[in-house]
Structures are given as structure tokens and as C-alpha cells.
N, C-alpha and C positions, 0 to 999 in steps of 0.2 A: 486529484492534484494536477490533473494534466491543464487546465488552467487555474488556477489558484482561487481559491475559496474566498482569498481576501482582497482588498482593493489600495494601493497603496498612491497616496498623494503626497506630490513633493514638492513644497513651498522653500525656494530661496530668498532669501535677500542679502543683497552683499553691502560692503561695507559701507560707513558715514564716515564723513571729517575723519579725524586723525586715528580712532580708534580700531582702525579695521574691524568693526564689528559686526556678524557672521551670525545670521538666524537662519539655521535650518530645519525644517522639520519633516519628520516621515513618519507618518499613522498610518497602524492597519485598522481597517475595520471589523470589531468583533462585535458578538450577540449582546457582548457585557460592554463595553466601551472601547472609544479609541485610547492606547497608550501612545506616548511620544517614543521615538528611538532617537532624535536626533534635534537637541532645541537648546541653543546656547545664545551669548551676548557679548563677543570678546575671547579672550584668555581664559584657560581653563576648560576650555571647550568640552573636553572628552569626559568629566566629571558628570556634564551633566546630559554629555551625547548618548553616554548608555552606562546608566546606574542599575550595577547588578548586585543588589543587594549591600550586605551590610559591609563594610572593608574595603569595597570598592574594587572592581575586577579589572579596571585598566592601571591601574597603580601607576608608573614610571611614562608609561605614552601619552600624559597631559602634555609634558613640556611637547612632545613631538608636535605636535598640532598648530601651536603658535609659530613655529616659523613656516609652517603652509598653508594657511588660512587662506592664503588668495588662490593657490589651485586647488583646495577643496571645493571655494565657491566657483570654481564654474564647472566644477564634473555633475555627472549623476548617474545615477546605478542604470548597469543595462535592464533591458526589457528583457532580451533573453526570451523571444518570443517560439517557444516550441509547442505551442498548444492549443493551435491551433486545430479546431475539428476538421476530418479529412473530407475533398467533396466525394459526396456519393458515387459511387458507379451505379450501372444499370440495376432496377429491381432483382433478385433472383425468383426463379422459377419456385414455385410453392413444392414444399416438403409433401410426399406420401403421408396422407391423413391414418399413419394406420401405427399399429404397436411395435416394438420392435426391441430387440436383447442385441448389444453387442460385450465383449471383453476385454479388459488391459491384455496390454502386453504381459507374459509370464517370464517374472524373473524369477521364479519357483514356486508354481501356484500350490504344488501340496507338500510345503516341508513341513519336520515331522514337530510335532510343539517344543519340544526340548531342542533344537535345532539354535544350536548360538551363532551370535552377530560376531561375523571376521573383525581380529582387532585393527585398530586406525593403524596406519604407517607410523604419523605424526601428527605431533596437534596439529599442524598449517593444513594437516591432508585430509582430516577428520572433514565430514559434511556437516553443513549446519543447514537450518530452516530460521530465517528471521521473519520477522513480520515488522512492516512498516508503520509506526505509531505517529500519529499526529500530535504531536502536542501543543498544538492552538487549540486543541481540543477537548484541553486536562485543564482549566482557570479553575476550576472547582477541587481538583485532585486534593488528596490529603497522600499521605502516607501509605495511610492502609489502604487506600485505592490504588497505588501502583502495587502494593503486594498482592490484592485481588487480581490484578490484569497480569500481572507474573505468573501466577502460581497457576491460574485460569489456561494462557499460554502453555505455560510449560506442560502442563499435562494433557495437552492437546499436541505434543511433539514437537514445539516452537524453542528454538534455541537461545533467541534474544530477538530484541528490540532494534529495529535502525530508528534511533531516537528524531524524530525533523523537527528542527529547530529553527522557528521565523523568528523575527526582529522585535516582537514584545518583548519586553525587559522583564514579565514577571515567568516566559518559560522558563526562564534559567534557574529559576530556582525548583521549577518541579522536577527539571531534568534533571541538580541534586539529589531533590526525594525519590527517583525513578533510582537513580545511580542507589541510592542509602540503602532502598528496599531491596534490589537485587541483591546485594551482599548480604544481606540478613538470613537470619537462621528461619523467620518466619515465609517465606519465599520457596523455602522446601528444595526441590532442585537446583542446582545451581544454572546460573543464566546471565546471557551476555547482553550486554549492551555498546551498540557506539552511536554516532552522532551523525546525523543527514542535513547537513547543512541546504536549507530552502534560498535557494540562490535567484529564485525567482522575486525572493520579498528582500532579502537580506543585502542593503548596497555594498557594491563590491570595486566602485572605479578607481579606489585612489587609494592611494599608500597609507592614507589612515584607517582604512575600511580593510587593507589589510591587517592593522596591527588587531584591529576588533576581532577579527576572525581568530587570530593568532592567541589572542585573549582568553578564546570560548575555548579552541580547543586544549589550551595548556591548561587551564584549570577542571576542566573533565576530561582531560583524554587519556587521564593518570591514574582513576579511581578502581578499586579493587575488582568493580565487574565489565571493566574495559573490555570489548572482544579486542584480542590482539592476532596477526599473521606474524607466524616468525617471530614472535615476541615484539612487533610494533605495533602500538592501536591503530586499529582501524578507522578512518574519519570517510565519510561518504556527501554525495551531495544531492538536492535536485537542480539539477541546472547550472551553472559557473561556468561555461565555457566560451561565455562573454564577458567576465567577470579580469578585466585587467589589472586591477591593482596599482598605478600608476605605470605598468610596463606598457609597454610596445607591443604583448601579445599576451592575451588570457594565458598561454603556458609559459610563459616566462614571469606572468604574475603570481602565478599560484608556488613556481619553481621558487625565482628570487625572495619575493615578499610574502609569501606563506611559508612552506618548507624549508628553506633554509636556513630563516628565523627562532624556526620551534626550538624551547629548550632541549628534543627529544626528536629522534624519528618517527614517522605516521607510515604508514600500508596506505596508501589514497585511493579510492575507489570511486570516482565520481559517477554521477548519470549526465557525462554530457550529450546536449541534443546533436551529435556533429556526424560526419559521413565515416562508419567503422576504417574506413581505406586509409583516413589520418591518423588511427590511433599510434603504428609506429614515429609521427612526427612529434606525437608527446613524450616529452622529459621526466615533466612532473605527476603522470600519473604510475600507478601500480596496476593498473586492470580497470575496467569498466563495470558499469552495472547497465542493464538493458531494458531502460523502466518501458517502452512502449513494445516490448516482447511479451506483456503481461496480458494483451487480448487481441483479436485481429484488428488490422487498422483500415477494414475494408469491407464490404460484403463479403465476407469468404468464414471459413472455421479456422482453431487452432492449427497454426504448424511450426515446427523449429527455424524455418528460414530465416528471421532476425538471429536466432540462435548460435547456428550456422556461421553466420556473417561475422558476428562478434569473435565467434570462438576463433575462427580463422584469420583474425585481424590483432588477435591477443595471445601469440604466442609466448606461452611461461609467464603471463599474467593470471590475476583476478579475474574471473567472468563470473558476473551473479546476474543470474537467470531470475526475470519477474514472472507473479502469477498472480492473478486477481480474479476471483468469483463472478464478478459483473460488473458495470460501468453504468451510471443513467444520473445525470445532473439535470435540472428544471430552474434554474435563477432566471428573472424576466430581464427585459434591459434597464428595471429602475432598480437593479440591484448589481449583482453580476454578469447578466448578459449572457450566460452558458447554458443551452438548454438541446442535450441531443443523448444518445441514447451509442453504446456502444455493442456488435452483436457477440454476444456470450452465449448461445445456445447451443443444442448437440454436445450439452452438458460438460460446459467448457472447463469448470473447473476440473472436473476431472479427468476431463484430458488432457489437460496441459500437465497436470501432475501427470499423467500416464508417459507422456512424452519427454517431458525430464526426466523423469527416471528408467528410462528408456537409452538418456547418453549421461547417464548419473558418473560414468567412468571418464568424462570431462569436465564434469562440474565437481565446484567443492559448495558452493553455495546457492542455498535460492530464496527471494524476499516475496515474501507475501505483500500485494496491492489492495489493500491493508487493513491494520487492526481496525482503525476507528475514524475511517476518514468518511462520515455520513454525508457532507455534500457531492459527493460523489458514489455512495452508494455502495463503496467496495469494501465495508468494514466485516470482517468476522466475528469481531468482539463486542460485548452487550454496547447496549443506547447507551451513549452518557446525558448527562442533562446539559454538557456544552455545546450545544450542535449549532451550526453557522448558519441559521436560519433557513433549515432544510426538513423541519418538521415536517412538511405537511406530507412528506414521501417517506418521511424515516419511521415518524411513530407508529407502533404493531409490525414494523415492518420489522422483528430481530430475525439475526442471521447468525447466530450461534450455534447451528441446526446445520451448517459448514465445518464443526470443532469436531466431531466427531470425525469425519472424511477426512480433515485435514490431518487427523494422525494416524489413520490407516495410509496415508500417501507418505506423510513424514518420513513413519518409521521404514517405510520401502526405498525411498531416498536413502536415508542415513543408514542402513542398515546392508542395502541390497538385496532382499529378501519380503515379500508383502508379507505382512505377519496374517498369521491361523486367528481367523473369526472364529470367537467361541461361542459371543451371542449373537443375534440374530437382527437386524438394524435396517432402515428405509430413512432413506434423507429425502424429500421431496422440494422441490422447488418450481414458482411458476408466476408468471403473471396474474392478473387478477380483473384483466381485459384483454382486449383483443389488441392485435399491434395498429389496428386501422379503426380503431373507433372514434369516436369523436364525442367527445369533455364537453358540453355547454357550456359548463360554470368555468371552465379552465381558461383564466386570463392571460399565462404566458403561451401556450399555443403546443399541440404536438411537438415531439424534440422530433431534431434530423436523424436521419437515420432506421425509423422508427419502420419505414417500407424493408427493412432486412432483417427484418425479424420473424419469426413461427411460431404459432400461437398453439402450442407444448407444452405441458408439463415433463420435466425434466426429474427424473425417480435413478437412485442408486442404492440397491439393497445388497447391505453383505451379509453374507448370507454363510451357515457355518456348515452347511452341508446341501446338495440338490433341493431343491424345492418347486413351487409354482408361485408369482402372481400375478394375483385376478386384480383389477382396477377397474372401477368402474366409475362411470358421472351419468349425467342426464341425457348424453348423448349416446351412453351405450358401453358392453363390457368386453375388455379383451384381458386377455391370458398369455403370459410367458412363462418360459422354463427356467430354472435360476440352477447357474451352479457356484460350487465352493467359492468364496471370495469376491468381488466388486461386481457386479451386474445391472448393466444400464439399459434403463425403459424408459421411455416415451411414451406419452400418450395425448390426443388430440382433449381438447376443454371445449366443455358447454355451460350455458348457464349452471349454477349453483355450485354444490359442496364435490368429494371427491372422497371413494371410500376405496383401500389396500387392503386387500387378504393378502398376507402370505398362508399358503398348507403347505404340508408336507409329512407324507406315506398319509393323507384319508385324513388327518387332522391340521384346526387351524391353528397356526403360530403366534401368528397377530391381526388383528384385526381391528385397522383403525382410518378416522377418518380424522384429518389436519385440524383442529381447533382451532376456530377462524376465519378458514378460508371459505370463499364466496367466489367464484368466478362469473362477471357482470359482463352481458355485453354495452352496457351504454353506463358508463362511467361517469359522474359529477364531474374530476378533476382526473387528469392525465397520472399516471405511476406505473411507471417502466421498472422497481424498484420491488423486485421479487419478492415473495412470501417463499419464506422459508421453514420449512418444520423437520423432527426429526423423533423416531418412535425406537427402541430396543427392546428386547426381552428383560434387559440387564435390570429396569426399571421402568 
């Protein structure tokens, strides 16, 4: 999401002769077609600027629009440009080709199994783990596929959903069926949801694009699986901090013509792209979310320094800490133009969880970069079939092989305590080329970035007592020592397959090689876009 998947065009024409009449229109581009957000002739405007289903969700703000037809027509939504790719710094120096164990931090590496979770303070003080859902990415959803993706979630230690929500007219209605199913009895756990307003897609300049907003969130920001703070829902965003409203200043628009407005108070929690040192200049916010704290923005590895920053800029607010798996988009310039690779190794995911939960006694929240955003790579949640024409790096490539990990990290967040491995588990992860090779067939070209990468397999085995393993490829075998709980290996890749022993005391545990995988030095087509597997005793 760090630049948006979609492409949005925005056609004005203003008024004729007497009738001030007022064509605007704004399509994103999807896999399945463009919808209109915004296409009228006249009076009446907002009926047909964004029809949300049956009953009609603007109700009462038609009349508003007819006595401002002439400064709608000359606004238009900001660009809100934060996503931009960073320039490179110098190559880094190549990693040590050799094996290697390191360990989380211990916030009780051997407590005893029966050993119970401290109860919360209060609900506002409870921790949660959300994961970031796309839903420009659910056109196909029915029902029972948001109770799959809940239930899937939640027993991988996911609290809820930050629902994102662009300008199609027909998300609004799955983000309904998202809301329906979480309250259901079928959904099993209970589980929260609130709303991520995509401020990158969604226009925001003008006192009617406020009342639209005002629209979305009063009619979902009420529903029984609401996450609330302090008893007020939660509303989030990507981007808005250019987002005026008709005011004078993005926080006086969101203060005035959003929040002020609501039938109801909101918890606000935007991702604005702005310098942490203004956050006390904001009004209208409640606390921050820190979407590009979710991978380095540099040649460098995971660290809390954005973390840091926010927290110390947000006192007695909201901080919600990002975390994403890995980053690597490929769109040419006859599509979307993004094509660069972000560095995630030194087995990022799990360190960045290691280091959250690390100042877990600051945090109350943290969002997963995300469930199902496949043009970008960073999805934990299975393939859907709506992907934004990113197949040719997505398919085979599932990362479900992260749900595991992710609720041993979870429950050490929420909990303060890493839970007792009972079975015995190896998540692998890795490329499936080298970071310097070169595609023939590949018409958009290497992505940037791609010189700060180490061409590693990335192994986390937890492990439910000491052990060894043994790894080996074509290039040869090394051995580590494993003890009780998370244990991280590396290992260098050569041509072909890749087979994991674990033993322990003279016999083997498990014994497997990743279903799949092939590691090629000369690659057809470029994929920055890990392979991901995952083995247990449990099954």
C-alpha cells in the first residue's frame, strides 16, 4: 500500500448555460472493472456520487451539494504523495556465508504450562494484534469468506481487522458482510473490527467529501463488532493529512467537518505521513499509527527508532506499532509504475515482533502490514482470486506458513509471557533466486533496491525442548543447536531443493524438505516474493 495498487482518474467538467451542471467522475482501476465514485448532471448529485446500496447511505446531504456545486467543481482530492520509494544508500557489505542461531528476547523463556495470563487493567488497556485487510480485494467475498478469514485470523492470535476502505461503491457492502460475520456465532472467537479509511484513493477536499466520510463512518462505525477505545469506535486511516475538507487546514477539516459532525464520538487514529514533532499541533487526532515502522526504509535491519519517535511525540495517546513480513511490488510503467523490493531479512518478521514485545509495556496495539494485500506482497492470509494483477509473483507463492509465528508472537504480546511450545515446528522462508540475477524474459526490469538484499534462507524453529538442526542444499551442510522456544537460522542457497532435520537425544524429529521449492540461479522472470513453508509434529 505504500503506493496504491489502484490508479485513480479524475475527469471534471463544469457547468453549461443555466443549469450549473457538474460531471465528475473518479474510477479506480480493478482486475474486474472500473466503478464510478463520482458521476452526476445537475441536482441531486450525491445520489448518484456514491450509491451505497439499497436505501441509499447519503440520505439528507443531497440537498447539501446543490448550493455548492460551483466549489466542488474546482477542488480535487490531494495526492497525498507519501510513497514514494526511498533513494538507495550505498550497497552494504555482504553477510558472512555461514549458519548461524540467534534468540528473542526473554520475557519468560521457561514458565511453567499452567502459568496464567495477568488480567488486563481495562478494556482500553488490553493489547490487541490487528491485521490490516484490504478490501479492494474481497469483490468476490461472500459471507462465508469473511467468516473463513476471521476464524482463520483469530486462531492465529489476530484481534481484528482494520478494515481499508477505497472509493468502490460495492466495498461498502462487504465491509457489511465483514461487520455481519464477525458478530456471528459462526466466527467462533469474538473479533473486532474498525474502518482504515484509503485517503490516498478516497477524495477528501471539500465539505461534501467530508459529509461522504461522515456517511461511511456513521453507518459502520455503530455495529456490534466495532473495536472501540474507551467506549468510542475506533476509525483509522491511510493517509489524510492532506485531506482539507473545505477548511484551511487538514486538522481543522477532519476536527470541524468530520468529528464534530458525527452523530457519535470516534477514538481517531490516523496513519498520517507528517513529521511526529507536529503530532501535539493536532486537535483532531487521538494517537497515531506508524504505517512505515513496519520494515526498514533503508539498507539497514529492524529497529524501534520510528517507534521511539512516535511514542515520544504521543504522549497519552494511541500508538499502533506496524509489522509486515516483507515488501516487493513489480507493476511496469504500463500499469502502475512500482517496481522495487523492500529489505526484510535477518528474519524480519520475527524481529520486529521480538522488539515490540520487547516495549509491549508501551504499546496497547499493533497492525499487521497485512492480511491480503498481494500487490505488494505483504499478505499473511491465503491467495484470493481478487488480486490486482499481481499474479505472476503471487501464485504458489502462499504465506500462511507466517500464521503459525504469528501467534506464538501474538500471544507474547498480549499476554507478556512467549507461550510453552509443545510441538515441535520450522517456518522457512526464502527467495528463489539470487538478489543479483538477471530475468531474460523479465520486461519490467529488477526492482530497486534489490542490491540490499542476502541471498538467505531465513528458518525459525520452535522448538519444545534442546535439539539440533541439520540443513542442508547443494551447496553443503551445517548444524545448529536449538533450544526451548523461537530459534533462528540462516543459511546460505544454492542451486535446487533444501532438506531440515530436526534430532533430538540420537533421534529424528522431523524430517523435511519444503514442497516446491527450487532455488534457480537464472531465473525467467524476477520474484523478490518469498516462498514460504511451514512443517509441525502437530500434523
Amino acid at each position: 500500500m505504500l503506493v496504491r495498487n489502484q490508479v485513480i482518474i479524475v475527469l471534471i467538467v463544469v457547468r453549461t448555460d443555466n443549469n450549473a451542471a457538474l460531471d465528475v467522475a473518479a474510477r479506480r482501476t480493478t482486475p474486474q472493472t472500473s466503478y464510478s465514485l463520482l458521476s452526476s448532471s445537475g441536482s441531486g448529485l450525491l445520489s448518484d456520487l456514491l450509491d451505497f446500496g439499497s436505501g441509499g447511505l447519503i440520505g439528507g446531504a443531497m440537498d447539501l451539494l446543490d448550493d455548492v456545486l460551483g466549489e466542488a467543481a474546482n477542488s480535487t482530492s490531494p495526492t497525498g504523495d507519501t510513497n514514494a520509494a526511498p533513494v538507495p544508500p550505498v550497497s552494504p557489505s555482504p553477510h558472512p556465508a555461514t549458519s548461524e542461531t540467534t534468540y528473542p528476547p526473554q520475557l519468560n523463556p521457561f514458565p511453567p504450562h499452567d502459568a496464567p495470563a495477568a488480567p488486563p487493567a481495562s478494556d482500553s488497556r488490553q493489547k490487541h494484534v490487528f491485521a490490516h485487510h484490504m478490501v479492494g480485494n474481497t469483490y468476490s467475498y461472500t459471507a462465508a469468506t469473511w467468516v473463513s478469514d476471521i476464524s482463520l485470523a483469530s486462531s492465529s492470535g489476530i484481534s481484528g481487522f482494520a478494515l481499508n476502505l477505497g472509493p468502490d461503491t460495492w466495498q461498502v457492502d462487504r465491509i457489511s458482510d465483514a461487520y455481519s460475520a464477525a458478530a456471528s456465532a459462526d466466527a467462533g472467537t469474538p473479533f473486532s473490527l474498525f474502518l482504515s479509511l484509503d485517503l490516498s484513493a478516497i477524495p477528501c477536499a471539500t465539505a461534501e467529501h467530508a459529509g461522504l466520510v461522515r456517511d461511511l463512518i456513521s453507518r459502520l462505525g455503530q455495529q456490534p463488532a466495532q473495536f472501540r477505545v474507551d467506549g468510542k469506535p475506533m476509525v483509522s486511516t491511510f493517509a489524510g493529512e492532506a485531506c482539507m475538507f473545505g477548511m484551511g487546514s487538514a486538522d481543522e477539516g477532519w476536527e470541524r467537518m468530520v468529528k464534530a459532525l458525527l452523530p457519535f464520538e470516534i477514538h481517531f487514529v490516523p496513519s498520517f505521513f507528517v513529521d511526529p514533532a507536529t503530532f501535539s499541533t493536532l486537535s483532531s487526532s487521538n494517537g497515531q499509527l506508524a504505517w512505515n515502522s513496519a520494515w526498514p526504509s533503508g539498507d539497514t535491519v529492524a529497529s524501534l527508532d520510528v517507534d521511539s519517535n512516535y511514542l515520544n511525540n504521543l504522549p497519552n495517546q494511541t500508538y499502533v506499532a506496524g509489522i509486515a513480513p516483507c515488501f516487493f511490488t513489480h507493476y511496469g510503467p504500463d500499469t502502475y509504475d512500482k517496481n522495487w523490493v523492500y529489505k526484510t531479512d535477518d528474519w524480519h518478521y520475527a524481529t520486529r515482533w521480538e522488539q515490540l514485545i520487547s516495549i509491549r509495556d508501551r504499546l496497547d496495539m499493533v497492525e499487521i502490514i497485512t492480511w491480503n494485500d498481494y500487490g505488494e506482497s505483504s499478505y499473511i492470509g491465503p491467495i484470493g482470486v481478487d488480486q490486482p494483477n499481481s499474479q505472476s509473483w503471487v501464485d504458489g507463492r502462499d504465506h500462511t506458513g507466517w500464521l503459525p509465528l504469528t501467534k506464538y508472537y501474538a500471544e507474547a504480546f498480549i499476554t507478556g509471557q512467549y507461550p510453552v511450545v509443545k510441538d515441535d515446528s520450522i517456518v522457512f522462508w526464502s527467495r528463489t533466486h539470487p538478489a543479483n540475477a538477471n530475468a531474460a524474459s523479465d520486461s519490467v526490469g529488477r526492482p530497486d533496491h534489490a542490491n540490499w538484499l542476502e541471498d538467505s534462507a531465513w528458518i525459525v524453529v520452535l522448538a519444545s525442548s534442546p535439539g539440533k538442526l541439520t540443513v542442508t542444499t547443494s551447496g553443503g551442510t551445517s548444524s545448529t543447536s536449538l533450544l526451548p522456544g523461537a530459534n533462528k537460522v540462516k543459511t546460505p542457497l544454492s542451486d535446487g531443493s533444501v532438506q531440515l532435520v530436526l534430532e533430538r537425544d540420537g533421534s529424528i524429529v522431523l524430517d523435511w524438505s519444503p514442497q516446491g521449492f527450487q532455488y534457480t540461479m537464472q531465473p525467467a522472470l524476477y520474484n523478490y516474493n518469498p516462498f514460504v513453508a511451514y512443517v509441525s509434529t502437530s500434523h
